[in-house]
C-alpha beads as a LAMMPS data file, in Angstrom:
LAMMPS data file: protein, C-alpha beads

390 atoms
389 bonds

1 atom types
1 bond types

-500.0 500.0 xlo xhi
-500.0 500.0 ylo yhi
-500.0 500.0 zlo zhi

Masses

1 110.0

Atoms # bond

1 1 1 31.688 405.030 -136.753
2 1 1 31.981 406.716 -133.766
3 1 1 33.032 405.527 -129.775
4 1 1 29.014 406.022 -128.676
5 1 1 27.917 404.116 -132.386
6 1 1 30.642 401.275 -131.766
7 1 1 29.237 401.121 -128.327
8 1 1 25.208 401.142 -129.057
9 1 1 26.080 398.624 -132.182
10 1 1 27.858 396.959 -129.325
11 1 1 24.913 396.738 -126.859
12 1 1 22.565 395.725 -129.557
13 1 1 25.070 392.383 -130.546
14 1 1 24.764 391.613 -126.869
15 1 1 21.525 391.969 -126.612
16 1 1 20.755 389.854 -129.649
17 1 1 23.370 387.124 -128.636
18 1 1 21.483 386.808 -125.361
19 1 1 18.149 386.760 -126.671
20 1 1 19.349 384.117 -129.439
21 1 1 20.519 381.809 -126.061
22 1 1 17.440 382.165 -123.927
23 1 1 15.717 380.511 -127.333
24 1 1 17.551 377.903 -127.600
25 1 1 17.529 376.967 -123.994
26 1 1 13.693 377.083 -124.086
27 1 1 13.895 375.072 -127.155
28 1 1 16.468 372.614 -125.389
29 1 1 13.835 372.750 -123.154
30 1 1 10.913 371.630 -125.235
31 1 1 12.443 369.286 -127.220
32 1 1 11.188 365.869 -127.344
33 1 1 12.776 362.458 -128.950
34 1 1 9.912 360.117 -130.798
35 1 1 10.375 356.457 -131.862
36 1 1 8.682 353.944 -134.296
37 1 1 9.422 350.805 -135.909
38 1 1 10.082 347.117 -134.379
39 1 1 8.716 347.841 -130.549
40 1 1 9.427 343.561 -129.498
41 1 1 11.105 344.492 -126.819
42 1 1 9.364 347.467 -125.052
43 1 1 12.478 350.132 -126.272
44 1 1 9.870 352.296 -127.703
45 1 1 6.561 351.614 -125.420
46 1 1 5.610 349.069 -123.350
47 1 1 6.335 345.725 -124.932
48 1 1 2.841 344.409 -124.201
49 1 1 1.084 347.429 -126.289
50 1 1 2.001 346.224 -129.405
51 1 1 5.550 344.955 -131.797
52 1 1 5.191 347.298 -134.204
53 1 1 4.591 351.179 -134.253
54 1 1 4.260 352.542 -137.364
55 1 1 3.646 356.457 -136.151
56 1 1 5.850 358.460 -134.234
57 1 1 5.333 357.763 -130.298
58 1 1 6.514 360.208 -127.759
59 1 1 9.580 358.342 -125.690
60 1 1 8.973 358.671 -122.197
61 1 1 12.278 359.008 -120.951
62 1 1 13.799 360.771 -123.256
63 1 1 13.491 364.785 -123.507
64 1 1 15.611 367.686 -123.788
65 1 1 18.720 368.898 -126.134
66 1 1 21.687 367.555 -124.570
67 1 1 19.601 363.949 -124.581
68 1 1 21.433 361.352 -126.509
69 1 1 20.032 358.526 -128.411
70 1 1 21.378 355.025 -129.377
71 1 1 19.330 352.023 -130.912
72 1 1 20.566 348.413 -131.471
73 1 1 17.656 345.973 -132.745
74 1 1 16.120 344.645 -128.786
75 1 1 17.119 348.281 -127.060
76 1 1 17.784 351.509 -126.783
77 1 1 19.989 353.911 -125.058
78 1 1 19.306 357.412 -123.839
79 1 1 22.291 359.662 -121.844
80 1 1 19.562 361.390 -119.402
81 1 1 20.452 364.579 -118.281
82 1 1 19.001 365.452 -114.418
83 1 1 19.525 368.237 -111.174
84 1 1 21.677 365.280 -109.730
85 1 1 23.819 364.954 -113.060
86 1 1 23.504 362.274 -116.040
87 1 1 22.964 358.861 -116.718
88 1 1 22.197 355.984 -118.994
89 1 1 18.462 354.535 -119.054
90 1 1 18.415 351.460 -121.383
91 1 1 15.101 350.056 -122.665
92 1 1 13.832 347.178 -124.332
93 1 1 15.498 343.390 -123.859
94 1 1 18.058 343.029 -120.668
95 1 1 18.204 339.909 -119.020
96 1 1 15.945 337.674 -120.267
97 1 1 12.468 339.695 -120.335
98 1 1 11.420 343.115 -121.180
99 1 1 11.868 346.459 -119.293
100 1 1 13.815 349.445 -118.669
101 1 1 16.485 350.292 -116.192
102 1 1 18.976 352.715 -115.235
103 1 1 22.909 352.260 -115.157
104 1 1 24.362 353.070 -111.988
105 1 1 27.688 352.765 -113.395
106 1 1 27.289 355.363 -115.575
107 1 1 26.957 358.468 -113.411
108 1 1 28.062 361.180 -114.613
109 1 1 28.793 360.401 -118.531
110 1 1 28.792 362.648 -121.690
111 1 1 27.513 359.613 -124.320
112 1 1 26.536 356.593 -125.020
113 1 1 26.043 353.609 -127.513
114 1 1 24.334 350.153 -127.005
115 1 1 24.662 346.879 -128.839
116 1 1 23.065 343.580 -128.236
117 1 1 25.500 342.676 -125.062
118 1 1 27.144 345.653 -124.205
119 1 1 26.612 349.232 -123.063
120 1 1 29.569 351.597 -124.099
121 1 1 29.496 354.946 -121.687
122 1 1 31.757 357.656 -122.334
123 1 1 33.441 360.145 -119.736
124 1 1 35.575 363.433 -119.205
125 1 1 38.699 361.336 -118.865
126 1 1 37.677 357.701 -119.274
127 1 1 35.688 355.482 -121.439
128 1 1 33.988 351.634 -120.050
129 1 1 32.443 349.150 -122.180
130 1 1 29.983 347.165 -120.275
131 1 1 27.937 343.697 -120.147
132 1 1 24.202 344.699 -119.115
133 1 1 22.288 341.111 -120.001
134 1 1 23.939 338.990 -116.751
135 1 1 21.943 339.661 -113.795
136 1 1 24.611 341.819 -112.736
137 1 1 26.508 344.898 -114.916
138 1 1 29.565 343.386 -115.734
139 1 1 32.783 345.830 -116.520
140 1 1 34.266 344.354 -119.702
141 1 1 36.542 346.897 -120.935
142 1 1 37.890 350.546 -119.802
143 1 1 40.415 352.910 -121.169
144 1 1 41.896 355.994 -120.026
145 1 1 41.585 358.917 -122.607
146 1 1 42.690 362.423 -122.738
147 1 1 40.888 365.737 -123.970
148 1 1 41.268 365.888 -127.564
149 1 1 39.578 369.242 -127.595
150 1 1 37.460 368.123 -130.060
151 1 1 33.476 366.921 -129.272
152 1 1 33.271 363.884 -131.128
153 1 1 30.832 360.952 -130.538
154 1 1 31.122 357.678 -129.714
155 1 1 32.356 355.351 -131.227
156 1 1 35.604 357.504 -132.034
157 1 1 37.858 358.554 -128.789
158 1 1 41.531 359.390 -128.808
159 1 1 43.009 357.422 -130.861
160 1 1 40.744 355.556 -132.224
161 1 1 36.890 353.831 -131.777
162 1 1 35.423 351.442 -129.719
163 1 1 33.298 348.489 -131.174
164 1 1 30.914 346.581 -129.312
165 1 1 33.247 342.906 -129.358
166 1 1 36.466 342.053 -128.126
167 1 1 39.114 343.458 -128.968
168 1 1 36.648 346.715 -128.010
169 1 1 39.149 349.215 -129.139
170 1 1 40.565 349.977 -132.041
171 1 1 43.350 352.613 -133.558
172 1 1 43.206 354.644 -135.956
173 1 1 45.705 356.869 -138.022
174 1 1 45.874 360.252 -136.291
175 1 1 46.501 361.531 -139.931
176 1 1 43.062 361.216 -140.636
177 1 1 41.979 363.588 -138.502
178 1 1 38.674 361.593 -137.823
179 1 1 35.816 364.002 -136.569
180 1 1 32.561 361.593 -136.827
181 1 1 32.603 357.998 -137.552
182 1 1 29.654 355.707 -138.583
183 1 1 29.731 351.319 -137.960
184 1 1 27.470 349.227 -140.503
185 1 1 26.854 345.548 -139.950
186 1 1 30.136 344.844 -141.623
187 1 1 31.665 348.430 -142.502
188 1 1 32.897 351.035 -141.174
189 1 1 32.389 355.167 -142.823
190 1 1 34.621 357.933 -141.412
191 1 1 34.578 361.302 -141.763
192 1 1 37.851 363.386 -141.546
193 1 1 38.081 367.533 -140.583
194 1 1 38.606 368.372 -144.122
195 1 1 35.548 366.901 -145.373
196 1 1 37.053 363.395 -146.982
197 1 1 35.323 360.042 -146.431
198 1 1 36.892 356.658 -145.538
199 1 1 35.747 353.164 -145.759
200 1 1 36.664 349.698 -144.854
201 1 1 35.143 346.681 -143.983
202 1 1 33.094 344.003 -146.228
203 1 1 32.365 345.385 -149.516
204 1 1 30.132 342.535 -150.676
205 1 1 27.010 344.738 -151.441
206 1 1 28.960 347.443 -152.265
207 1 1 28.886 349.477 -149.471
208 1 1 32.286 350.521 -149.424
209 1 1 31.307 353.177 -152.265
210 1 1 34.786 352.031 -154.181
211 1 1 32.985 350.696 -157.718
212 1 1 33.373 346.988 -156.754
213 1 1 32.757 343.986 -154.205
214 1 1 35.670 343.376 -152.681
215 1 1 36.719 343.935 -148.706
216 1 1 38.990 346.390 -147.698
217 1 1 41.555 345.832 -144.191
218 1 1 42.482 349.705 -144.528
219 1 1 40.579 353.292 -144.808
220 1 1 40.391 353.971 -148.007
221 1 1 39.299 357.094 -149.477
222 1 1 35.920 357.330 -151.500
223 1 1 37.045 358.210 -154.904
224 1 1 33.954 359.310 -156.353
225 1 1 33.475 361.700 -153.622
226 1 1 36.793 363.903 -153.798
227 1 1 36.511 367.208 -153.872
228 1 1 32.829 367.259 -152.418
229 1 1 32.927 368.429 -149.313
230 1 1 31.109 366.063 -147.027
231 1 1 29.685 367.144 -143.783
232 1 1 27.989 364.178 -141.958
233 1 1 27.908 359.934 -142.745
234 1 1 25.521 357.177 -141.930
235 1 1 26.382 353.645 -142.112
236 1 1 23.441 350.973 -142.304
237 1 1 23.271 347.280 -142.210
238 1 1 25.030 347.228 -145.857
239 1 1 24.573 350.588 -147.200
240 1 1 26.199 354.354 -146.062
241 1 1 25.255 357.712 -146.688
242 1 1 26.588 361.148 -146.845
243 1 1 25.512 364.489 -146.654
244 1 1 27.811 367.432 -148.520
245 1 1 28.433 370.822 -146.820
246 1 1 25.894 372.024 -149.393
247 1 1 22.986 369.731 -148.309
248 1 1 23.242 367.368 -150.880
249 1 1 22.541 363.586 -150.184
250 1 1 25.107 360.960 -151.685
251 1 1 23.928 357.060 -150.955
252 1 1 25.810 353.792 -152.582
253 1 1 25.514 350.046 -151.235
254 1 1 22.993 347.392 -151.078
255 1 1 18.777 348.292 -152.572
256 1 1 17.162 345.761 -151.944
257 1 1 14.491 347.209 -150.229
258 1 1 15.256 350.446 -151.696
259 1 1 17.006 351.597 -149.053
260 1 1 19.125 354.192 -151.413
261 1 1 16.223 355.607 -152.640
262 1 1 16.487 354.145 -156.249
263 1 1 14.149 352.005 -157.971
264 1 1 13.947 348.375 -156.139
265 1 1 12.806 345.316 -158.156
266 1 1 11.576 343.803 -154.457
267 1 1 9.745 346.868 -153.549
268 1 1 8.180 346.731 -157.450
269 1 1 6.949 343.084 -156.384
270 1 1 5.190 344.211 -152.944
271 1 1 3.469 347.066 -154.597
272 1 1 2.263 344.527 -157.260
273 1 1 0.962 342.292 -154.397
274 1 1 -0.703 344.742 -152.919
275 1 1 -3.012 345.149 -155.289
276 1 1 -5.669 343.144 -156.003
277 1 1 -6.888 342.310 -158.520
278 1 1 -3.720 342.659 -160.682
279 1 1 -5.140 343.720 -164.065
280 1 1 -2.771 343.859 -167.661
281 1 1 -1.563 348.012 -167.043
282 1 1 -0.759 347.240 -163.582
283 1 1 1.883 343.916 -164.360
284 1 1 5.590 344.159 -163.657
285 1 1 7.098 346.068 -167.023
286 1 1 9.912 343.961 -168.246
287 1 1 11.665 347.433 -169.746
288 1 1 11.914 348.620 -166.116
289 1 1 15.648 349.097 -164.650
290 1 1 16.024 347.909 -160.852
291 1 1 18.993 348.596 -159.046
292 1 1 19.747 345.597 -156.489
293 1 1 23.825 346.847 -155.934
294 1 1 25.421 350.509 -156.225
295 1 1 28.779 350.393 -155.422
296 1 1 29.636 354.011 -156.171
297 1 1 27.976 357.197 -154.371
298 1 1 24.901 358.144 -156.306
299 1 1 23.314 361.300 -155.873
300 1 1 19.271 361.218 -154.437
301 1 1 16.957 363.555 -155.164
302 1 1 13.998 364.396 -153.101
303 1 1 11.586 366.298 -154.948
304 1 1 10.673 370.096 -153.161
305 1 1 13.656 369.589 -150.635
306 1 1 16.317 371.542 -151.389
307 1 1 18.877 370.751 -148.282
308 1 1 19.751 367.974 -146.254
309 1 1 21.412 368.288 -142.626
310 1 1 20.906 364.857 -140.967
311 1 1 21.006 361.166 -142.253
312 1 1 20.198 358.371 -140.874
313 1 1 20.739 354.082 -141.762
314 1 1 18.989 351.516 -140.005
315 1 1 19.541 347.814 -141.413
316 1 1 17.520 348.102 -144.289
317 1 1 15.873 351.770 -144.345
318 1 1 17.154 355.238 -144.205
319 1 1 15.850 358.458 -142.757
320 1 1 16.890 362.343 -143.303
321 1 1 16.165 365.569 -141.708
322 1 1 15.965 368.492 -144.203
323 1 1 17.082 372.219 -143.648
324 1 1 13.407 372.867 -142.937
325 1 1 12.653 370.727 -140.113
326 1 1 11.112 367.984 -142.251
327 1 1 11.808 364.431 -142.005
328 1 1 11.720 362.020 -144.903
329 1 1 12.110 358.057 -145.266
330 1 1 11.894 355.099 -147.204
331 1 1 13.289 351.842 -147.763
332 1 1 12.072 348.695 -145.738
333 1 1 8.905 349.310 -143.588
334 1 1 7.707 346.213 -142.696
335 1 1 8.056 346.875 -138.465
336 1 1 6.534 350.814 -139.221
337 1 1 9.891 351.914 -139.228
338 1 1 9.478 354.626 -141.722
339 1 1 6.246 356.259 -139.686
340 1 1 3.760 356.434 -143.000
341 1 1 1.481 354.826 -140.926
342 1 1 1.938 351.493 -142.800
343 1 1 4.025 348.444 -142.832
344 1 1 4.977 348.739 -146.534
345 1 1 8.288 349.561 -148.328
346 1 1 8.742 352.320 -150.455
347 1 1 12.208 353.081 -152.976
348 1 1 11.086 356.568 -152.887
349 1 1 12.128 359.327 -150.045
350 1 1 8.335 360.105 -148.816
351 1 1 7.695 362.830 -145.919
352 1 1 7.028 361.831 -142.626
353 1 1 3.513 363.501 -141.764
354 1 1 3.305 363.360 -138.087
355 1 1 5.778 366.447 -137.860
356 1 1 4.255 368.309 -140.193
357 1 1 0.823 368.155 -139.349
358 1 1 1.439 368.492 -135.494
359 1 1 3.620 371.569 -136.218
360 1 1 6.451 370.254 -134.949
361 1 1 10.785 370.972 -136.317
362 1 1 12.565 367.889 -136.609
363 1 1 16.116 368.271 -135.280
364 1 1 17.649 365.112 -135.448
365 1 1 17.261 361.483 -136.309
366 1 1 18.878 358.254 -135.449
367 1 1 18.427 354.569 -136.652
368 1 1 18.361 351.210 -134.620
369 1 1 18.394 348.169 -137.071
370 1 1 14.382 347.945 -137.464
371 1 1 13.421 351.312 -135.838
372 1 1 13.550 354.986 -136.052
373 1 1 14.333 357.817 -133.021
374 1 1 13.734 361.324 -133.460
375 1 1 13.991 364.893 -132.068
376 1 1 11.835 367.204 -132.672
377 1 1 10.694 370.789 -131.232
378 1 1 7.547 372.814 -131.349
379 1 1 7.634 374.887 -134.392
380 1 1 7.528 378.478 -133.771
381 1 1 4.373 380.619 -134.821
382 1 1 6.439 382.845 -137.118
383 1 1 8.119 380.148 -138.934
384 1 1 7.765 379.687 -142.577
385 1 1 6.004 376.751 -143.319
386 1 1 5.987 375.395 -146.681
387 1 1 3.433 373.364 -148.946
388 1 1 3.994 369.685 -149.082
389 1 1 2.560 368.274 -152.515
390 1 1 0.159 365.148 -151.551

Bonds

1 1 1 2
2 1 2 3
3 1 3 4
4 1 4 5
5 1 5 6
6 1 6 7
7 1 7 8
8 1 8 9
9 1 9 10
10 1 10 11
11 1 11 12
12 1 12 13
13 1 13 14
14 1 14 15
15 1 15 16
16 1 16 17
17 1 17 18
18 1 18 19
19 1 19 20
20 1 20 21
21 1 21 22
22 1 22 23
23 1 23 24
24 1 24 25
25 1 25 26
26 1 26 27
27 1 27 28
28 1 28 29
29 1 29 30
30 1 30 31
31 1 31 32
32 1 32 33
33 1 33 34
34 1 34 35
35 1 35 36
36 1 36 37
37 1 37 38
38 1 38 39
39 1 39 40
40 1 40 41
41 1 41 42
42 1 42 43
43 1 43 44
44 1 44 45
45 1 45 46
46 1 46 47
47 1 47 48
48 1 48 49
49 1 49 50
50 1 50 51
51 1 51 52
52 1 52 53
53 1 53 54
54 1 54 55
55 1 55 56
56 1 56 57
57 1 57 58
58 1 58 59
59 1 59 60
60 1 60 61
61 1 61 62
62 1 62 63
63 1 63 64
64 1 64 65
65 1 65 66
66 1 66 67
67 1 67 68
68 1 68 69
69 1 69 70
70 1 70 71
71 1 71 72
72 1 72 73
73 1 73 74
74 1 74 75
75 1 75 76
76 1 76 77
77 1 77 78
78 1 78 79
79 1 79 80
80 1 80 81
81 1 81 82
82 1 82 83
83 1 83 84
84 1 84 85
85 1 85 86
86 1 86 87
87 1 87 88
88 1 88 89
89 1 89 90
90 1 90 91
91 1 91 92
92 1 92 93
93 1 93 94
94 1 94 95
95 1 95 96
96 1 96 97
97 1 97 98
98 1 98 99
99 1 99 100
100 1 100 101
101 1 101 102
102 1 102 103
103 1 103 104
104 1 104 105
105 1 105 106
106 1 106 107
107 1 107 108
108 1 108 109
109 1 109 110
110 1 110 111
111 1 111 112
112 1 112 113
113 1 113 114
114 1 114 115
115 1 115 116
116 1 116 117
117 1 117 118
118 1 118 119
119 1 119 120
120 1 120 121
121 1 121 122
122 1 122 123
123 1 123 124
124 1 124 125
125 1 125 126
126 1 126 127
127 1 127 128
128 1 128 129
129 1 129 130
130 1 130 131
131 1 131 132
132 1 132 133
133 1 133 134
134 1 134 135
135 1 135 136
136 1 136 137
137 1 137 138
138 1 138 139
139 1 139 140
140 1 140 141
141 1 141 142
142 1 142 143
143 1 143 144
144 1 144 145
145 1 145 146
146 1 146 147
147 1 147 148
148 1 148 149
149 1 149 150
150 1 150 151
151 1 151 152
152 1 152 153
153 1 153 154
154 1 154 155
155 1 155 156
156 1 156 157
157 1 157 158
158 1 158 159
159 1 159 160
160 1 160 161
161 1 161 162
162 1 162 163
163 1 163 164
164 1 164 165
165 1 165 166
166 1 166 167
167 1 167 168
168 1 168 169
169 1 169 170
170 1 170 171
171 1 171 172
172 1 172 173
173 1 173 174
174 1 174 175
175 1 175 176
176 1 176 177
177 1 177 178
178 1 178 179
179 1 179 180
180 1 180 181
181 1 181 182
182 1 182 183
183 1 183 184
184 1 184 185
185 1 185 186
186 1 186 187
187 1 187 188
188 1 188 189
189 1 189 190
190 1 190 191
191 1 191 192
192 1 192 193
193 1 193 194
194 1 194 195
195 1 195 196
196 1 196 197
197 1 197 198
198 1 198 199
199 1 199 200
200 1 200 201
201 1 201 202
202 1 202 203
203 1 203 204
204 1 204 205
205 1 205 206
206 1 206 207
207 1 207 208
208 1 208 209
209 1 209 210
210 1 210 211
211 1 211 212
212 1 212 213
213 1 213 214
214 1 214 215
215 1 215 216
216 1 216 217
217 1 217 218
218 1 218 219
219 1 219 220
220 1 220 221
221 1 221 222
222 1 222 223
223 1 223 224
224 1 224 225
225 1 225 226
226 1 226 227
227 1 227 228
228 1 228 229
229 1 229 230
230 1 230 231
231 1 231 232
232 1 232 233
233 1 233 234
234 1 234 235
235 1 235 236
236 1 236 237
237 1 237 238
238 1 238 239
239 1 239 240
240 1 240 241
241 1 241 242
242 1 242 243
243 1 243 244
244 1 244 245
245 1 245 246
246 1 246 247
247 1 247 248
248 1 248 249
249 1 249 250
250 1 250 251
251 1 251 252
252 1 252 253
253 1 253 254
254 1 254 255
255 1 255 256
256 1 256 257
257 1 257 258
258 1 258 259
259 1 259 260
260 1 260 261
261 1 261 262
262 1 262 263
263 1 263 264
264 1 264 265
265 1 265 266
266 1 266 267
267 1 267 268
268 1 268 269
269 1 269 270
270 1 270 271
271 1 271 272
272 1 272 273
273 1 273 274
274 1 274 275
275 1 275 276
276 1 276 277
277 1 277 278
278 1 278 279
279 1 279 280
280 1 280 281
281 1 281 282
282 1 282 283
283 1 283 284
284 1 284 285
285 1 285 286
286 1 286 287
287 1 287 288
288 1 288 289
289 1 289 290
290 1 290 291
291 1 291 292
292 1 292 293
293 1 293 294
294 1 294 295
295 1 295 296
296 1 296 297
297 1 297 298
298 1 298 299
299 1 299 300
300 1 300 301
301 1 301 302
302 1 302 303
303 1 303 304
304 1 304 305
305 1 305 306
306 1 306 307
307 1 307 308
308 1 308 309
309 1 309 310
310 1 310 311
311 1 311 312
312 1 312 313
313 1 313 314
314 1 314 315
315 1 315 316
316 1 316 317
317 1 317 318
318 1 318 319
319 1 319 320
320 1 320 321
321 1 321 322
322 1 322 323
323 1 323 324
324 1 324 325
325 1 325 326
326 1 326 327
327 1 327 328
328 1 328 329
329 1 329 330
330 1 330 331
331 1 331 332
332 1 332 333
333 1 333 334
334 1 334 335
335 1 335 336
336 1 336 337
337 1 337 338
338 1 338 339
339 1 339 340
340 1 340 341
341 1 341 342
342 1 342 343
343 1 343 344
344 1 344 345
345 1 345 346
346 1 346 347
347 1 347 348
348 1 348 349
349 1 349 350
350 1 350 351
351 1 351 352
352 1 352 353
353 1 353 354
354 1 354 355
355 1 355 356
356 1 356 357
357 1 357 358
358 1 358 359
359 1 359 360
360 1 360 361
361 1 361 362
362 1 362 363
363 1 363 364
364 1 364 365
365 1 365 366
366 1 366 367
367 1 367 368
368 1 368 369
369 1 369 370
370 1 370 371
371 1 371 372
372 1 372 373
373 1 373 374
374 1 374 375
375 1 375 376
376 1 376 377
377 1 377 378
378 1 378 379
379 1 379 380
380 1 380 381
381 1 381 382
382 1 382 383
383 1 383 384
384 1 384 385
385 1 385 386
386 1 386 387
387 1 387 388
388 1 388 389
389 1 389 390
């Protein structure tokens, strides 16, 4: 190849490099976050509309690609990005009634995470933890951090991760080489740069992944899952997830709402119910196997989905973006946290329609304890868009 051919191939790279950012920056641009599930509080719509939302509604205040997303079960977070510079909005329960406000203490953050009490805002060179349900802001806790170089999220910073309780921060081994970490009810799932997951915490349903009930003080590694290379974790209120590098889903802790996607006796029972009247072919089958506990990773299939990029664990239900744009659910339901529609449970990973149907590419998803939050573009015209089986 030739100085002129090195030079056109040159031009053309450019040209294609700058054409692939202008896209994404209109996408950025377009995108959109959507919530569903338990709405008690107003942190999806307006409180007095109705509790629960069982199809995807269009969040107000939160748009755009570098918008951040945090649930707890009365609120949720959003790191708003504006002209003037970012900010927190919370929504849903804050000192004593319904509503939403702004955080003026957080000007100028880079993430966020909410819990019941506290608001946890992340900066360049700093990181505050504070008390947002007195009828003033409270500053609880602060620490002074330094660039790691690395982008992770809340709730790792240098050096460790900040929980939403006193003592709010906690080490960690720099030999783990944490890159994403993921808090349960109980537990706690982290990721490390060469693809190995960590857990500790309460192991009573199992959902340490580690083949038995017991608690564990330290990270441990997850046995069953060395030598797959895992790429993202979820922690839920007492199950955790995993997604390998290949787009496989790995899920282990408790079903009893068939949160892990295998077959739940409970979820049997409230299909039974259901139907009425209950004739002989439709009675429980005594010969069927229910899985209440799986302590070690098991692997789910979702039929016609061949990759999984994103997962997601709310208290009792689980959500998962696929490689093509598609998002799928099950477990509880009961507040219309799957988005089916309907308040019932389901052991089964079933596809979110709303998407679909209003041609839209999910991007992301994230879990509060009874609800669902999702971003999602436009899809474009020349996409491929596959057949869903009904």
């Amino acid at each position: 190849m030739d100085h002129n051919e090195k030079l056109a191939r040159g031009q053309s790279l450019s040209k294609y490099f700058v054409l692939y950012y202008v896209l994404a920056c209109q996408e950025g641009e377009r995108m959109n976050w959507f919530g569903f599930g338990f709405n008690g509080f107003g942190q999806i719509i307006a409180a007095d509309v109705k509790c629960k939302v069982s199809t995807p509604v269009l969040l107000s205040d939160a748009r755009g690609s570098d918008c951040r997303v945090s649930g707890s079960w009365s609120s949720r977070a959003a790191v708003i990005h504006t002209d003037s510079g970012s900010r927190v909005c919370v929504s849903g329960f804050l000192r004593g009634s319904s509503g939403q406000v702004c955080v003026p203490e957080s000007e100028g953050c880079t993430d966020a995470s909410i819990s019941e009490r506290h608001v946890t805002v992340s900066f360049t060179r700093r990181v505050e933890c504070w008390e947002i349900q007195q009828a003033q802001n409270r500053l609880v806790w602060s620490r002074e951090q330094e660039s790691s170089g690395q982008d992770v999220a809340l709730p790792l910073v240098p050096g460790g991760y900040v929980v939403p309780r006193p003592p709010f921060f906690r080490p960690l081994c720099a030999k783990l080489c944490a890159v994403s970490l993921a808090l349960g009810t109980e537990h706690a799932v982290l990721l490390t740069a060469s693809g190995t997951v960590f857990t500790w915490g309460s192991g009573s349903h199992g959902q340490l992944g580690h083949g038995h009930l017991t608690s564990q003080e330290e990270a441990q590694v997850v046995e069953a899952l060395w030598g797959v290379q895992i790429a993202a974790v979820s922690a839920g209120g007492w199950h955790s997830a995993s997604v390998s590098a290949g787009g496989d889903l790995y899920m282990w802790g408790w079903n009893e709402s068939g949160q892990l996607g295998l077959p739940s006796q409970s979820v049997e029972e409230e299909k039974l119910r259901a139907r009425r009247p209950v004739n002989q072919a439709e009675e429980k089958n005594k010969d069927d196997v229910f899985i209440s506990i799986q302590a070690f990773p098991a692997l789910v299939d979702i039929p016609q989905v061949s990759e999984i990029i994103r997962v997601a664990c709310g208290s009792r239900h689980t959500a998962a973006v696929t490689g093509t744009g598609d998002l799928y659910t099950w477990g509880w339901g009961s507040y219309g946290q799957l988005g089916h529609d309907t308040e019932r449970s389901t052991d089964e990973p079933a596809l979110v329609k709303y998407f679909h149907s209003h041609d839209m590419r999910v991007r992301d998803v994230v879990c509060g304890l009874w609800n669902t939050y999702v971003s999602a573009v436009p899809e474009e015209p020349s996409s491929h868009k596959h057949t869903h089986t009904e």
